[in-house]
C-alpha positions in Angstrom: 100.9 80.4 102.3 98.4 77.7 101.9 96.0 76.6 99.2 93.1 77.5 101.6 94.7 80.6 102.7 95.6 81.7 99.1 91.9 80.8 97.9 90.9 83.0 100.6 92.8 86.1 99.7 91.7 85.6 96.2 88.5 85.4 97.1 88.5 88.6 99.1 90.6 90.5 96.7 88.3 89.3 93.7 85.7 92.0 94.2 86.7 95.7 92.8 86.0 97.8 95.8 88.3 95.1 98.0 90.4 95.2 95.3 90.6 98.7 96.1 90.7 99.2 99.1 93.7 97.0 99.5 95.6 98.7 97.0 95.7 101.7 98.4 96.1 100.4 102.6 99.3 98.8 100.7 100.8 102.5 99.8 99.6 104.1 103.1 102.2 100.9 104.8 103.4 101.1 107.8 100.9 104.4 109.0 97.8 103.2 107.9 94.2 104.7 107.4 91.6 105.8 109.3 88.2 103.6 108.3 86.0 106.9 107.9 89.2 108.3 105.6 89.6 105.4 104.4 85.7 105.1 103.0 86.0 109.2 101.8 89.1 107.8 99.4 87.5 104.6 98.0 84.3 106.4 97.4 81.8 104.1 99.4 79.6 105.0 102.9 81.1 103.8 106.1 78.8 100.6 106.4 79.6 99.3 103.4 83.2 99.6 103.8 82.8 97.9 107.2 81.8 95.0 105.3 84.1 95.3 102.7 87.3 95.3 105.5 85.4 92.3 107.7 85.9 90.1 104.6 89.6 91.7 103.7 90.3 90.8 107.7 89.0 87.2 107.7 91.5 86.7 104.7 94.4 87.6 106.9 95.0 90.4 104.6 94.0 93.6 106.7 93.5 94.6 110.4 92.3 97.1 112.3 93.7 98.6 115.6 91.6 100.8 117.1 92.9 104.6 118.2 90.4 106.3 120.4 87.5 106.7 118.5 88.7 105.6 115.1 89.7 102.4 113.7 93.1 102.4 111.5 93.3 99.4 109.1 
């Protein structure tokens, strides 16, 4: 990894609900979770969770793939 791409994760993981997030997409490995589940476990609405996994995906360290009407990160 580079120093850009490493400054960017750390960036992204430097906020507590990120921080969160992450931590728990990292046990759910290799299934996944739902984004409305996903929200429910963290503790936050939907919207702001969308945010939350925008910036976690423009680090490289999430994505989402989208299964009928629900988006599994």
């Amino acid at each position: 990894m580079d120093e850009i791409s490493a400054l960017s994760a750390f960036a992204a993981l430097s906020q507590a609900t990120r921080l969160q997030a992450f931590r728990l997409l990292v046990t759910r490995e290799p299934d996944g979770v739902p984004a409305g589940e996903l929200a429910r476990l963290v503790g936050v609405p939907q919207n702001t969770l969308s945010t939350h996994l925008s910036i976690l995906a423009n680090a490289g360290l999430v994505h989402g793939e989208r299964h009928s009407r629900s988006i599994v990160y």
